[in-house]
N, C-alpha and C positions, 0 to 999 in steps of 0.2 A: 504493500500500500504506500509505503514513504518513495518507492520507486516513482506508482503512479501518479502520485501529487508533484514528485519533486523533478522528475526526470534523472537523465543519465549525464554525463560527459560523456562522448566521440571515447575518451580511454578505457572509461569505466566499460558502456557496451561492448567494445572489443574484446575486454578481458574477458566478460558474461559469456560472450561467445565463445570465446576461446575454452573456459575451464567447459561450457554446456559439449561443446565438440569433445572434446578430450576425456569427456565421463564415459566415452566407449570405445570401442574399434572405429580407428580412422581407414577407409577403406584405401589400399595399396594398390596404386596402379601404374606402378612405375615401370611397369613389364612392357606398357602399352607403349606405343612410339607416338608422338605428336604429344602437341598441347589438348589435352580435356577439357570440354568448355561444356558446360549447360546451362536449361533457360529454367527459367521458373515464374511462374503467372500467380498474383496476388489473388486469383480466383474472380471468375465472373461467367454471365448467361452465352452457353454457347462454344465457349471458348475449350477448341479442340486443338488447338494449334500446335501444342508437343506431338501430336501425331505424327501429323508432315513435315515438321519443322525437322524434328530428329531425324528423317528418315532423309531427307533432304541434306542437310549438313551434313551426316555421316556419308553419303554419296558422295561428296563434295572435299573428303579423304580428312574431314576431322573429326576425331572418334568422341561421342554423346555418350558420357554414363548419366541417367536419369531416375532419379529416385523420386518416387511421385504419392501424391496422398487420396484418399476415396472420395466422394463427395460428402456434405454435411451441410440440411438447411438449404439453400436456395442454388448452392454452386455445386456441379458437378466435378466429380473426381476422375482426373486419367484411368486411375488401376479401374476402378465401376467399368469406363468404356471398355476398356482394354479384354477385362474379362466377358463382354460380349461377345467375344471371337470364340467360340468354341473350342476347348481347352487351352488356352492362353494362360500360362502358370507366371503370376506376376511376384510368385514367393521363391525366388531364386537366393540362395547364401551368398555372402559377400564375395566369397571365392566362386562360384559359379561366373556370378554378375561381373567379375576381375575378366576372368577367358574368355566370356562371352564378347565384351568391350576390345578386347586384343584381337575376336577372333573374326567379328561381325561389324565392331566399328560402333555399337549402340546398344544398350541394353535398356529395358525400360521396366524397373521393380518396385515394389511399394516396399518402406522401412521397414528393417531389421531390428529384430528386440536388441540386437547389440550396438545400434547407429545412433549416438546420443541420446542412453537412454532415462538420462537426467530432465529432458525435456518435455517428455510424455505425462511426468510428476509434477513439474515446475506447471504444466498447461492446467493439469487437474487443480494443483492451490490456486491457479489464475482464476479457474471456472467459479470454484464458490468460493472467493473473494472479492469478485466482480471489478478484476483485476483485466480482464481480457483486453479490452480495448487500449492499452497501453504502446507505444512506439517503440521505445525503447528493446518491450521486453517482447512485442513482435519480430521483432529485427532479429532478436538473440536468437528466438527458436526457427525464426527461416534461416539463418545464416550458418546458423550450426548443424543442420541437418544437409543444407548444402556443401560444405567445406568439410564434411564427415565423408563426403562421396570420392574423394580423392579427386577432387576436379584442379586445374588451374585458373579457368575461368571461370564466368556467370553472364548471361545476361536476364535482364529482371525486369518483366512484364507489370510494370506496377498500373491498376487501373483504376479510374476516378468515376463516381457516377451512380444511378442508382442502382443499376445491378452491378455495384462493386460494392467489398467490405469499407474501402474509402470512398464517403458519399463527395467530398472536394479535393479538387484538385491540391486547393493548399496543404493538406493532408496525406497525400499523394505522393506528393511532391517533396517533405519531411520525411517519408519513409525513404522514398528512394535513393533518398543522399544521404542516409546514416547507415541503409546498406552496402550503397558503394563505397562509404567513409570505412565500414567493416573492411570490407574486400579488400581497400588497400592496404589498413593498417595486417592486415593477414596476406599479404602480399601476393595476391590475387587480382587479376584484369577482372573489373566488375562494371559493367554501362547497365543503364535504366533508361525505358523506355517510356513515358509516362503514357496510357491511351484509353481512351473514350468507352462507358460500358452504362452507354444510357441503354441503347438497344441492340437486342443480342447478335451475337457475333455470329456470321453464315445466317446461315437460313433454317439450321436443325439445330432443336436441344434436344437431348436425352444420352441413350448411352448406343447403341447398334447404330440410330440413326445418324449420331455424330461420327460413327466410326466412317459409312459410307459415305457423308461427307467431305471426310478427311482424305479418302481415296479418290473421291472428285477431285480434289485439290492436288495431288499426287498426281494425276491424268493433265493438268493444268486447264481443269472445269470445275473450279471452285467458286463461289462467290465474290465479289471481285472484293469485298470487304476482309475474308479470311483471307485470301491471297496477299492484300497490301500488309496485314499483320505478319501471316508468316516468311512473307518475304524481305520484311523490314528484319524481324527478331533474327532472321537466319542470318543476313547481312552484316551483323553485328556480333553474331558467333562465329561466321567466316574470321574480320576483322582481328578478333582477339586470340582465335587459332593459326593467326599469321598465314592464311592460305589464302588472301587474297591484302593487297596494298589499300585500296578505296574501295567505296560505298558503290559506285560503282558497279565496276569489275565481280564486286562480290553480289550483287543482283542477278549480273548475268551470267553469273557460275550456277546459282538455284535455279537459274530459267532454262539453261542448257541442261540439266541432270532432272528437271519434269519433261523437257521436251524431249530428250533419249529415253525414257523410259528407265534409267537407274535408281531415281528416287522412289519409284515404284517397287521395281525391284529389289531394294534395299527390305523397304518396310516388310515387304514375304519373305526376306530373311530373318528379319526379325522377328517375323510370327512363327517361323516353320524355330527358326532355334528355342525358341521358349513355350513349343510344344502345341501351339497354333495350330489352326484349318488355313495352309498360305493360300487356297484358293480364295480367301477370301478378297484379294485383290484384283481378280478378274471375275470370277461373281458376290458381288457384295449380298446382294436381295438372294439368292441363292446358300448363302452361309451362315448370314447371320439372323438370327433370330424375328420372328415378323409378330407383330400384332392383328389380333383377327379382326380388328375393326380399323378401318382406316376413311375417316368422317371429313369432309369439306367442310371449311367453315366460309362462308358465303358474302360478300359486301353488301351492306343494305342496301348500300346507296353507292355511285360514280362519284369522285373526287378525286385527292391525292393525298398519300399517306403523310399526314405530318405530324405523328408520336407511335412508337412500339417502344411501350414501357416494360423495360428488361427484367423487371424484380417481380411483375405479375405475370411474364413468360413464364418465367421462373418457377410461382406457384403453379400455373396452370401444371407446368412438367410435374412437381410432387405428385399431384393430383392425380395425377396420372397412374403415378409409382414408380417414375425414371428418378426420385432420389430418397431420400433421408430425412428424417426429423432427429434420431438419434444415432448414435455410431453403431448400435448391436444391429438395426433393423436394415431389411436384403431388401434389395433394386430389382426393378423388373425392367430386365435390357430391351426389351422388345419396344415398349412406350415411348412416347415422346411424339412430337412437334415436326413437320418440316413445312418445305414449301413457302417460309413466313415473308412477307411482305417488308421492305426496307423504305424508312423514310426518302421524301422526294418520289417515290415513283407511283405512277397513274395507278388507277385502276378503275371498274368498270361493275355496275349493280351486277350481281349477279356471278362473278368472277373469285374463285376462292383467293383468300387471303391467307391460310394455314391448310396445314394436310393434319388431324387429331390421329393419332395412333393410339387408338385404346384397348383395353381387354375385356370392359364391360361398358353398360350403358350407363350406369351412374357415374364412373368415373371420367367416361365422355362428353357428359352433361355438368358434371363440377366442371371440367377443364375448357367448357366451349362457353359458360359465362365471364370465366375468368379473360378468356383470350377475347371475346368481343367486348371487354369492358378499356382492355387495354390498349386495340388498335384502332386511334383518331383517324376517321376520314374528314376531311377539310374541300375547302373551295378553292386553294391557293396553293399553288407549287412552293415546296419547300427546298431550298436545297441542302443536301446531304450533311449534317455537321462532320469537321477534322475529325477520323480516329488516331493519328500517330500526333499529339500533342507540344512532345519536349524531350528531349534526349539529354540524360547526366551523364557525365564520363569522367 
């Protein structure tokens, strides 16, 4: 509590992270050739971006160890999507996940009871002390669980908005420079990206249908919103993996390895080695898990969309059962949202504006008041607001 009334010093957090890192196994990967770089997203609607992005960069000959967390409340979790894939084992041992990264260039695992496991304690006194919303001792548990992966770099998806944990920018923007201020003083290349998560990111939330989204985006048929994120974040892990000079060069490194088809090919490496269906790259709707009801949600009226508020996307997905209220309670991967309509663009009576994937009728019916409460149709073209904001380095 004296923490969160008083704040930290830039030393003080360093140290917090440092001893939080240090209460386990630092995972060793010095086997591996090249600089290790990963990303990590402050969490938000939609946001499947370590998908592609990993499988992209690791193309791109800079090897992604990626330790990732489930969803909880309103945000989705990687390992949740991941495990849509039909045996997709995201519980691999620090030593697997070592070879794996050596052998494939990427591995993508959810945390080890041995990977700072001081943190997991520290989070629980946070809860009922109502301690959670603190900067300082956010920074400590993202950074120490990052810097526990044996990486060299980071880059840090920090998002502002309503469907982000930081509703402002200025907010946002305090986090992301006390974790880059970490990274350095741990002697670490760490950029922050600060971006926009009023409304969600692609066009699908939940967990199978995010996945096939993320394989659209791998084919270079993603939404042109997911696209500029993961081609921004990847640009910036090139950068600090020294495999490319400028911003640049390194755009058209990720745009050559979707348009070859290796960044495709990479991620059915990644699936087939961590025990995956790799066909699910060339039949996504054929692998992954379907809901038996799949509902249009309809325009009342012709205008143009000018609000999809991301935090009632969001519930509508719970609603569904693509996430979580509590940590103990199971995901149904089939659920979820696509199709969803982006500010600025027309549309017409009559024209769906979401695709519902539900399992039953009542959860189709919670989730289609939620979704027509939250998508404004208007009289007046809007144009699209900035998603990539401010860049710290």
């Amino acid at each position: 509590m004296a923490i969160y009334l008083q704040g930290m010093t830039p030393a003080e957090v360093a140290a917090y992270t440092k001893a939080m890192m240090n209460s386990g196994v630092v995972a060793d990967l010095s086997a591996v050739p090249g600089i290790k770089v990963d990303k990590h997203s402050t969490g938000g609607v939609g946001d499947k971006v370590s998908l592609p992005l990993a499988a992209m960069v690791a193309a791109c000959g800079v090897p992604v160890p990626m330790i990732s967390g489930r969803g909880l409340g309103h945000s989705g979790g990687t390992l949740d999507k991941l495990e849509s894939i039909p045996g997709f084992n995201v519980n691999l041992s620090l030593a697997a996940y070592a070879q794996q990264v050596e052998a494939v260039g990427c591995a993508l695992i959810g945390q080890t009871k041995d990977l700072a496991p001081s943190d997991k304690k520290l989070y629980a006194l946070r809860d009922v002390t109502a301690t959670v919303e603190c900067i300082p001792l956010i920074c400590g548990s993202i950074m120490s669980k990052k810097l526990a992966e044996g990486i060299d770099g980071l880059v840090l998806d920090v998002k502002f908005g309503r469907g982000a944990f930081m509703k402002e920018i200025g907010q946002a923007r305090e986090l992301a420079t006390m974790m880059v201020g970490i990274g350095r003083a741990m002697g670490k290349g760490v950029t922050a990206l600060l971006t926009a998560m009023d409304q969600p990111l692609g066009r699908a939330v939940g967990n199978a249908v995010e996945v096939a989204e993320s394989i659209a985006c791998l084919r270079g048929e993603g939404p042109d919103d997911l696209m500029e994120v993961t081609y921004a974040l990847g640009g910036e892990m090139l950068l600090l993996g020294q495999v490319a000079t400028d911003a640049a060069t390194a755009r058209a490194m990720l745009e050559s390895v979707v348009v070859d088809g290796s960044a495709l090919a990479k991620f059915g490496q990644i699936v087939a080695a961590q025990g995956g269906d790799a066909r699910v790259i060339e039949d996504p709707d054929g692998v992954l898990p379907q809901a038996p009801q799949k509902v249009p949600l309809l325009a009342a009226r012709s205008g143009w969309v000018q609000d999809v508020d991301a935090m009632q996307v969001a519930l509508a997905a719970l609603r569904l059962g693509a996430g979580r209220t509590r940590a103990e309670e199971a995901v149904d991967p089939a659920v979820g949202i696509t199709g969803l309509v982006k500010v600025g663009e027309s549309v017409a009576k009559g024209q769906p504006l979401a695709m519902i994937h539900a399992n039953d009728d009542d959860a189709w019916a919670a989730a289609e008041v939620s979704l027509r409460d939250c998508i404004k149709i208007g009289d007046t073209a809007m144009a699209s607001p900035p998603l990539i904001v401010e860049r710290l380095a």
